[in-house]
N, C-alpha and C positions, 0 to 999 in steps of 0.2 A: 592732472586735474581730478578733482574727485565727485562724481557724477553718480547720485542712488537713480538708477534705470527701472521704472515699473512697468507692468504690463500685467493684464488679465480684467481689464474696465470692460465694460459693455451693460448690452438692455438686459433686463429681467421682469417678470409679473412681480408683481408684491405677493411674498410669502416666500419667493425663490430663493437661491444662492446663488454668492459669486467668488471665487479666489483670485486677491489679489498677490502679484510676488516683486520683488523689490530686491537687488542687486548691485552693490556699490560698487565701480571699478575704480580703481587704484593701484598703482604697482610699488604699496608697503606695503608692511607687515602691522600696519594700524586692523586692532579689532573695534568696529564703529559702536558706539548706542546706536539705536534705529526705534525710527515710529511713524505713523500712519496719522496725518490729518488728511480734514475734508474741507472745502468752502462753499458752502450751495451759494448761486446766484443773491446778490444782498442781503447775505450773512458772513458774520465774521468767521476767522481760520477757527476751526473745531480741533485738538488735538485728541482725536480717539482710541488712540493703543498705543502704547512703549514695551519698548522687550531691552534689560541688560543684559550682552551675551554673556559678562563675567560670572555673575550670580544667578541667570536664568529668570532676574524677576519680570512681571510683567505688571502693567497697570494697565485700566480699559475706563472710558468714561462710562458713566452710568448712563448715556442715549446708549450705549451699542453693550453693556456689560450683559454677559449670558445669553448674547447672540455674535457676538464677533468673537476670535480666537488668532494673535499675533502668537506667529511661532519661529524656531530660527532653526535655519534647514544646517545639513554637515558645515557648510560654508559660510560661516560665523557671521561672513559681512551681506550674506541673503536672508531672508526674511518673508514671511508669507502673512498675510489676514485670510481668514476663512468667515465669509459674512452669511449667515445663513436666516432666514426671516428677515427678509428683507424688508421694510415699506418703502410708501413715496419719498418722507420722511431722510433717509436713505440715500437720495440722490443728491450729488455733487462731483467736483472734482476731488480726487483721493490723491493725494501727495507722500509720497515715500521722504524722511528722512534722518539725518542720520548727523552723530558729532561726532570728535573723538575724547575719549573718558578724562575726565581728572587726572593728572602722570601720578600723584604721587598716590592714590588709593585703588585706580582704575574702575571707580566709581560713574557712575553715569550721573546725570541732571538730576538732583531729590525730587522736583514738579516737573518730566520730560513732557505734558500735556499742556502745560504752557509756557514752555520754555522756547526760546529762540533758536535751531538749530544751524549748525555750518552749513550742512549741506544739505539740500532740497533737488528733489526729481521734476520734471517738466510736468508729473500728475496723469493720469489717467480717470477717466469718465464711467462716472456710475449713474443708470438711472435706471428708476425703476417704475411703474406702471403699473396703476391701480386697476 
């Protein structure tokens, strides 16, 4: 089964940081796409960061561009956000996920920010405090 496992949620002040990391287990040799949505409380799924591991691209939505930074650690199928200026703004559940590429291009999704992904993490909790 293929399960993106996150961890590193918790409170902050507004202004603060926080790193999230995100870790897909599987026992193939699948390199996943991976990305980073949010759902605050009666708001729709936000898709906020995408990382290709094949071409290192990344996309960030404009709420969080030039304050968030998706990166992808040795371990192609791990994955980190570094959220730093935080606001309330900010708060929701953070969901890790992840697909496996195109076969024949090993392309990822052209729109990963709104795109439907395989596999989704059970989320970890952001919130932050004005």
């Amino acid at each position: 089964q293929v399960l993106p496992i996150e961890s590193g949620g918790g409170s902050v002040q507004a202004g603060g940081s926080l790193n999230l990391s995100c870790k897909v287990s599987d026992y193939t040799y699948t390199t996943y796409c991976m990305a980073w949505f949010r759902q605050a409380p009666g708001k729709a799924r936000e898709g906020i960061a995408a990382i290709d591991p094949t071409y290192g691209r990344t996309v960030y939505a404009d709420s969080v561009k030039g304050r968030f930074t998706i990166s992808q650690e040795n371990d192609e199928n791990a994955i980190n956000l570094q959220m730093n200026n935080l606001t309330p703004e900010d708060t929701a559940m953070y969901y890790c996920a992840a697909h496996t590429p195109y076969i024949d291009s090993q392309d990822c999704y052209p729109d990963p920010l709104v795109a439907d992904f395989d596999y989704w993490g059970q989320g970890t909790q952001v919130t932050v405090s004005s």
